[in-house]
C-alpha positions in Angstrom: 119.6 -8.0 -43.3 119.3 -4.8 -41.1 120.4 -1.6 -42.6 123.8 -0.2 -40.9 122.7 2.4 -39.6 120.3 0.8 -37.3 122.5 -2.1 -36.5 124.6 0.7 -35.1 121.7 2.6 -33.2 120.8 -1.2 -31.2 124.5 -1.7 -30.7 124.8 1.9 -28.7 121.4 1.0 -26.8 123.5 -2.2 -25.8 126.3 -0.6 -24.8 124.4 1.9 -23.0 122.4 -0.4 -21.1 125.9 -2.1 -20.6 127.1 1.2 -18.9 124.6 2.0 -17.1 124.3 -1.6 -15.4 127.3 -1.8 -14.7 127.6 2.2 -13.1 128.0 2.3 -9.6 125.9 5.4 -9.3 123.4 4.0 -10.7 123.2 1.0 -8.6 119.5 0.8 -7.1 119.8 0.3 -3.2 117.3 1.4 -0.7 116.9 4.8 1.1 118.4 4.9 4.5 116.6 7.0 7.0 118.8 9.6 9.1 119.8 8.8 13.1 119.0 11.2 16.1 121.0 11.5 19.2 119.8 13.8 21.9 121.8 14.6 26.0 120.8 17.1 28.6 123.6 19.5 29.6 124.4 17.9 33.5 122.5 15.4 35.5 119.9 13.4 34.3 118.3 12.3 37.5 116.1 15.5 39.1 116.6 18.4 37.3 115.3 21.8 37.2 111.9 22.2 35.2 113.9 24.8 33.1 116.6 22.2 31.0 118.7 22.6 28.0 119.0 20.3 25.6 120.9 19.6 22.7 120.5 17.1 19.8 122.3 16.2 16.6 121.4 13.9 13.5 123.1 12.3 10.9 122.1 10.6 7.7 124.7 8.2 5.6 123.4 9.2 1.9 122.3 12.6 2.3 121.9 15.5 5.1 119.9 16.6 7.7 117.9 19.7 7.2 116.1 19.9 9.9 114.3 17.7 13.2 110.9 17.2 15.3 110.9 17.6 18.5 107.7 17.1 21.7 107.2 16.5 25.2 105.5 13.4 25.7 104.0 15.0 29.4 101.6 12.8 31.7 100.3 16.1 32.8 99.8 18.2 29.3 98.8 15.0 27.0 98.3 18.8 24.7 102.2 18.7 24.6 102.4 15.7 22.2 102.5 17.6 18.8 105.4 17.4 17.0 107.0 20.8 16.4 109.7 21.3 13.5 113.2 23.2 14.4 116.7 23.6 12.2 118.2 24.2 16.1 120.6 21.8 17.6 119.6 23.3 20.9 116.9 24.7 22.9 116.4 26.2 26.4 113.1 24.9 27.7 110.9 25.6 31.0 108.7 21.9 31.2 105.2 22.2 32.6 105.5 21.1 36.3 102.2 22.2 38.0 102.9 19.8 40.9 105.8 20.5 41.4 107.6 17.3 40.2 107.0 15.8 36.3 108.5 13.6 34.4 108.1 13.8 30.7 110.2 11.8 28.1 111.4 14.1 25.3 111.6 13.1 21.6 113.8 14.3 18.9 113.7 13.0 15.1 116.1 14.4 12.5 114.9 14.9 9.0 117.2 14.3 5.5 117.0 16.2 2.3 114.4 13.7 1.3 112.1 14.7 4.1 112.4 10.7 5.5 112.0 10.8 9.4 114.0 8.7 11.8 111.6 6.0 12.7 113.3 5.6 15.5 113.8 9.0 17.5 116.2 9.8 20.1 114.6 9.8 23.6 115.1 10.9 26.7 113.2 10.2 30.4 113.4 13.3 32.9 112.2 13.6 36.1 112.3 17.9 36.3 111.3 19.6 39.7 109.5 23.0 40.4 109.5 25.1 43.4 106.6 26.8 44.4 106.4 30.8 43.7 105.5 33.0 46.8 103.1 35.8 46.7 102.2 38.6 49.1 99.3 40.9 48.7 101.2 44.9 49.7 98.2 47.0 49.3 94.4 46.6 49.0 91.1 46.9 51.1 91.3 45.9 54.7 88.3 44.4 56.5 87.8 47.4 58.4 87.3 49.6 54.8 84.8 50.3 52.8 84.5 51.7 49.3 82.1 51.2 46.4 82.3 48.9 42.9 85.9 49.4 42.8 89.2 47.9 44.3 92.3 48.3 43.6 95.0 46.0 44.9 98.9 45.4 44.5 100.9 42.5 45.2 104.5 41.2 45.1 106.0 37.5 44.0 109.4 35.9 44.2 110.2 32.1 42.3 113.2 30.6 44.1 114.3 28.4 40.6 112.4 30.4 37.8 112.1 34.3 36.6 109.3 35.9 38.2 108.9 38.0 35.5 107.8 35.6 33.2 104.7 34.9 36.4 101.2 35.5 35.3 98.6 36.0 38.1 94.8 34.9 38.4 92.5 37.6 40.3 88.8 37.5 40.8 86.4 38.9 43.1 84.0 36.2 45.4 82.1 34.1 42.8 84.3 34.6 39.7 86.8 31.9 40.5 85.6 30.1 37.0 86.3 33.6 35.0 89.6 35.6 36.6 90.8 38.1 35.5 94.5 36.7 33.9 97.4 39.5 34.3 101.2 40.0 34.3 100.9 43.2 36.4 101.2 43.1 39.8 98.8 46.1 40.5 94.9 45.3 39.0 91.4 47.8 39.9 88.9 45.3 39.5 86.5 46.3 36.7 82.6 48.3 38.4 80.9 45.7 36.2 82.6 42.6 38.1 80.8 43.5 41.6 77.4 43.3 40.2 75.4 40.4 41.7 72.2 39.6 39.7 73.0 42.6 37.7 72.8 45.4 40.9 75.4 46.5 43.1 74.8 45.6 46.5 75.9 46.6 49.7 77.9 43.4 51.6 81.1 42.3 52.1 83.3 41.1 49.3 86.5 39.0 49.0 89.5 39.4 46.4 91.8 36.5 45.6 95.2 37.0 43.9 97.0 34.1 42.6 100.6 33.2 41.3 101.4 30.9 38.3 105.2 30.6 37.3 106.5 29.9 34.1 106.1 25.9 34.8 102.2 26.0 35.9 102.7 25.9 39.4 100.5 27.9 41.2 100.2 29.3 44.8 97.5 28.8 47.2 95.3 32.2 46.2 95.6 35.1 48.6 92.4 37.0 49.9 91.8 40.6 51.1 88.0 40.5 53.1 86.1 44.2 52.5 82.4 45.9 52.6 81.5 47.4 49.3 78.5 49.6 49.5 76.2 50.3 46.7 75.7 53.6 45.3 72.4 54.8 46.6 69.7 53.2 48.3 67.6 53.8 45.3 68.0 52.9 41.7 69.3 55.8 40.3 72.7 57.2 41.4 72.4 61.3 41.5 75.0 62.6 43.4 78.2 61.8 45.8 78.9 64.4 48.2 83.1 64.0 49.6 83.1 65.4 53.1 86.7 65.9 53.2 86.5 68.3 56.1 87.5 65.9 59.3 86.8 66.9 62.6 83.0 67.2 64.4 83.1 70.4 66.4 80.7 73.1 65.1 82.4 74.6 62.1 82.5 70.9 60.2 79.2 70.2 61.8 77.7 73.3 59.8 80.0 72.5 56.7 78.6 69.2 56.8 74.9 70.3 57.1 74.7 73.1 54.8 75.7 70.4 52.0 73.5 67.5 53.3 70.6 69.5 54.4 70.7 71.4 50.4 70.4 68.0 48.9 67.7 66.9 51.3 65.6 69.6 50.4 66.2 68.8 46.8 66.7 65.5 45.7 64.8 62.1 46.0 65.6 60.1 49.4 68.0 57.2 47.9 69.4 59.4 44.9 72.3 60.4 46.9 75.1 59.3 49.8 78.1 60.6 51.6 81.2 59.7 51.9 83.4 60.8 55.2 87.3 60.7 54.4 88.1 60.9 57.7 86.2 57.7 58.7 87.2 55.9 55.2 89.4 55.9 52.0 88.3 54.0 49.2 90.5 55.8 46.9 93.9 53.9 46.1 94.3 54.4 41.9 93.2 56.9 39.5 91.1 54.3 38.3 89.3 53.9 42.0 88.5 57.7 41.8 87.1 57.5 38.0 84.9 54.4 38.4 84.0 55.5 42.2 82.7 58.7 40.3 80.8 57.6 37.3 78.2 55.8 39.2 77.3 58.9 39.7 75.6 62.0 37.8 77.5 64.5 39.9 79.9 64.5 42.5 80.5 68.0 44.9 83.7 67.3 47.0 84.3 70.1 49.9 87.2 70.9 52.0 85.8 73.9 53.9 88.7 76.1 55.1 91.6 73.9 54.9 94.5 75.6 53.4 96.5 72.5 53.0 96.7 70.0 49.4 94.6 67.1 49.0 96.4 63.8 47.9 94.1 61.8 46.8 92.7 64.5 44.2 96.1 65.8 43.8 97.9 61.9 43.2 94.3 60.8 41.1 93.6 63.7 39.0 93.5 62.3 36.0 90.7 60.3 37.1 88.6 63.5 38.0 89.9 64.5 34.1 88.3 61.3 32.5 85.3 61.7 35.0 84.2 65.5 33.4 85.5 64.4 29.5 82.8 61.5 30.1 80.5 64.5 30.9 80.2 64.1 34.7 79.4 67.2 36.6 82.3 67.8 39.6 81.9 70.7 42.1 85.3 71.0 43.4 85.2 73.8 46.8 89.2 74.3 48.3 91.6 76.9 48.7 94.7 75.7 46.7 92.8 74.5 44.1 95.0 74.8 41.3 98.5 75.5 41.3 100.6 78.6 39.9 103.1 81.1 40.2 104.1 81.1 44.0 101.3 79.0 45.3 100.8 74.9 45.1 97.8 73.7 44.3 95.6 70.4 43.8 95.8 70.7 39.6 98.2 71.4 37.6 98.3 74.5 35.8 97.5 73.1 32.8 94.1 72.3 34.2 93.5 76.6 34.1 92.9 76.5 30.1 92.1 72.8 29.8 89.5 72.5 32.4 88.6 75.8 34.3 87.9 77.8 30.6 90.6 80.4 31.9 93.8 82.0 29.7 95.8 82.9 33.1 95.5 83.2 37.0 95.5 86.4 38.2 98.6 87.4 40.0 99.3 90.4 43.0 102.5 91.6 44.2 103.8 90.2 46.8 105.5 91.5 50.5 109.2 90.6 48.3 110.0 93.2 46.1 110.0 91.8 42.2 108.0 88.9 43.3 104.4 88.0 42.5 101.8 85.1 43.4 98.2 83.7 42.4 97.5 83.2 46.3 94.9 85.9 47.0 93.5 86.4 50.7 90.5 87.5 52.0 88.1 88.5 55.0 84.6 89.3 56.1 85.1 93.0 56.2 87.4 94.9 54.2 88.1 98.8 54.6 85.3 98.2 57.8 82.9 97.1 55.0 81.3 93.9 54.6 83.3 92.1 51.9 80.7 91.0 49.2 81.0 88.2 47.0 78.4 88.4 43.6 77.0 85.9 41.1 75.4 86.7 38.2 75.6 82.9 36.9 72.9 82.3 40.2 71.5 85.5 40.8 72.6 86.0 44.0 75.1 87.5 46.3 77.0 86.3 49.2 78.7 88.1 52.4 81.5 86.8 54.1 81.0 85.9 57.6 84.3 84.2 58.6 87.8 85.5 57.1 91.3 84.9 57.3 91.6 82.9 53.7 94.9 83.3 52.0 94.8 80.7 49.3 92.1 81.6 46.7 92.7 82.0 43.3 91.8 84.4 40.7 91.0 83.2 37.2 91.2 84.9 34.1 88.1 83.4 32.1 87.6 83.9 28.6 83.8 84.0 28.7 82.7 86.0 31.9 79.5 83.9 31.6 81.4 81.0 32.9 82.4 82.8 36.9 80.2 81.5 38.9 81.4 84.2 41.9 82.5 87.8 41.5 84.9 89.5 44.3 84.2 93.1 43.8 86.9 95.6 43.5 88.8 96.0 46.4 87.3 93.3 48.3 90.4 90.8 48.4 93.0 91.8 50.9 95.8 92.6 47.8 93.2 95.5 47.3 92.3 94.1 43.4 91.3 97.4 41.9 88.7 95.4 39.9 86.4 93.0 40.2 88.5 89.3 40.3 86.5 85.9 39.5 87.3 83.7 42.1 84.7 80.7 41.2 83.9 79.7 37.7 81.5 77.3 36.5 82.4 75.7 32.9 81.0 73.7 30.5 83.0 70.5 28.7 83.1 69.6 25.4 82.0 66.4 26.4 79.2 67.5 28.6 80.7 67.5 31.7 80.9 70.4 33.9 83.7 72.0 36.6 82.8 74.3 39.2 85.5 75.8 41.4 84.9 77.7 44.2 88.4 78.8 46.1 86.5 79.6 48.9 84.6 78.1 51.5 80.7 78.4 50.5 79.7 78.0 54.5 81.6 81.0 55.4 79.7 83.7 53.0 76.4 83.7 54.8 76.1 87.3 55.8 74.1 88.6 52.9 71.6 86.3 51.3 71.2 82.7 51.3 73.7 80.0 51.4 71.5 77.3 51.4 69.2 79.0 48.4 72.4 79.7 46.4 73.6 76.2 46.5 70.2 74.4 45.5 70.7 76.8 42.4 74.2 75.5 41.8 72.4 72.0 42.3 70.3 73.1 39.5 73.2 73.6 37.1 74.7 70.8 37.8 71.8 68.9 36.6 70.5 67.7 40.0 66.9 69.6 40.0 64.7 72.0 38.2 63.7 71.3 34.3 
């Protein structure tokens, strides 16, 4: 006979086992998996390739916490990877590189016991795509020339998408397989994409620029035909001479010659070139005018005795800025060459302690009482005298033949090593009562240099040598001698 106590343990099993058989929460039953409905908001026929959809699930013993969702697309097979969302709705734009696609979506909810819907919700669309336009504005035209840099600007429009979610394909001639891949509309292909073999040769050169919308569909590629010139003839780049003084009666000519002729004399044939502004322009970004310059060693750009601004220098500064911090050597020769108090100018005044190794610009009274400027004039003779014009950086002296020059400038240097040109005490027509330095040459921390000259070098040939005091500026510059 079973002790009491135990007969009353198995009887509470029993009746537990009874309870619990007989619960109806504890009736064993299989899971059911959750159900997925999916619609498009209008039409389902042809619809735009941008489509919003919306999709709910349900589950009868338990919740949905979330869904899968994919594009199965004929034309992206990529596309089929499920991708997990708690949205009930999505905005989508469906790869439609043709222009016409027709992917079936697929939606699967998901119940607090992670089960899927084996069956998911589907849906068959046939989306459309218009094509984007594109237009190139500004770039090369075949009649230009410039050297291993472009820079070119375009414009798009997407009649049933937003542009501004376009990227664009550009490459040069034989990089179709490796563009360059941009959302700007404005790109300066990079010097090191022009080389052909690894040189850069003289030839003519085609850019393409191509659309691609949102939806992959891309626009026939637009071209701009160029000549691109190398350099030098040679294989070392020394020096870039601007001839920015138009015009071919006999001032220019001698302008022209006095610079040509001085790097004749002293460089290699095929270690330098020059390049005519008024025939051609290759300038159109400051990043044309900084790669243009460091293909160079040194680049000497002269205006002669234009008193008017310069554009290009004055719009793509910066570029000459990066050009001397990368320690190019730039010989700058213009009146107006730096702005200031009563006188415009191609640099800022900033430039004065940032570049030309000055404090201030010199300023004289002007014909308005109370009013002053940094525009200094001058002539061949002052007094009756011969103006003369001194350099102790080149050991030399200079006489001005010509006169009439109203726009030089008058810098206040903080080493007096660094003037390259001395006007001597009353020797500017403000009558300066001492001597005023109206050309500096400056070193820059990064090895660069600036020389300024606000005056036009051709035109101070009456004592001396022109011609012998510019191959010593060529010298400094790093273009001859040790």
């Amino acid at each position: 006979m079973r002790p009491p106590i135990v007969r009353l343990l198995v009887a509470g099993l029993a009746t537990g086992g009874l309870l619990l058989a007989c619960s109806p929460r504890r009736t064993l039953a299989p899971k059911l998996p959750p159900e997925t409905t999916v619609f498009v908001q209008g039409p389902v026929d042809t619809v735009s390739f941008k489509a919003h959809l919306y999709w709910f699930g349900t589950d009868p013993d338990g919740e949905v916490v979330g869904f899968e969702l994919r594009f199965k697309h004929p034309d992206a097979p990529a596309d089929t990877q499920w991708v997990r969302t708690t949205l009930t709705d999505s905005s989508f734009s469906v790869y439609t590189p043709t222009g016409v696609s027709r992917p079936v979506f697929e939606v699967r909810a998901i119940d607090d016991d992670g089960t899927r819907d084996p069956t998911p919700a589907t849906q068959t669309f046939t989306f459309r795509n218009l094509a984007p336009t594109l237009a190139i504005l500004s770039g090369p035209a075949p009649s230009d020339t410039t050297f291993a840099s472009v820079t070119v600007s375009w414009s798009a429009s997407d009649p049933d998408g937003d542009i501004g979610r376009a990227t664009y394909r550009l490459w040069l001639d034989g990089h179709e397989a490796d563009p360059n891949v941009l959302t700007a509309t404005t790109f300066t292909v990079p010097t090191d994409q022009f080389r052909q073999g690894g040189a850069l040769l003289s030839g003519p050169r085609s850019v393409f620029v191509q659309a691609i919308d949102d939806a992959g569909y891309a626009t026939p590629p637009q071209r701009r035909d160029w000549y691109v010139r190398a350099p030098v003839t040679g294989s070392r780049a020394r020096l870039l001479i601007v001839d920015d003084e138009p015009g071919t009666g006999a001032p220019q000519v001698r302008q022209d010659t006095l610079f040509l002729n001085t790097a004749v004399r002293n460089l290699p044939a095929g270690t330098f070139t020059v390049l005519k502004l008024e025939l051609t322009q290759p300038f159109r970004s400051t990043a044309d005018l900084e790669q243009t310059f460091k293909l160079f060693d040194a680049v000497i750009w002269y205006r002669g005795p234009q008193g008017s601004g310069q554009p290009i220098l004055t719009n793509y500064r910066d570029g000459v800025a990066r050009y001397l911090e990368s320690g190019g050597r730039f010989l700058i020769e213009s009146q107006q060459v730096v702005q200031g108090q009563g006188a415009t100018g191609i640099f800022p005044e900033s430039w004065v302690s940032t570049y030309f190794g000055s404090d201030f610009l010199y300023k004289h009274s002007t014909d308005v009482p109370g009013d002053s400027s940094v525009a200094w004039g001058i002539s061949f003779t002052q007094g009756g005298f011969p103006v003369i014009l001194r350099s102790a950086a080149f050991s030399d002296s200079l006489g001005m033949t010509l006169g009439g020059y109203g726009e030089l400038r008058g810098f206040g240097v903080r080493d007096t090593q660094h003037v390259a040109v001395w006007a001597r005490a009353g020797n500017l027509t403000q009558g300066n009562a001492f001597d005023v330095p109206v050309a500096v040459t400056v070193p820059q921390p990064g090895g660069g240099r600036l020389l300024a000259f606000s005056f036009p070098i051709r035109s101070s040939n009456s004592f001396g040598s022109v011609p012998r005091f510019l191959a010593r500026v060529f010298q400094q510059m790093g273009l001859t001698g040790p």
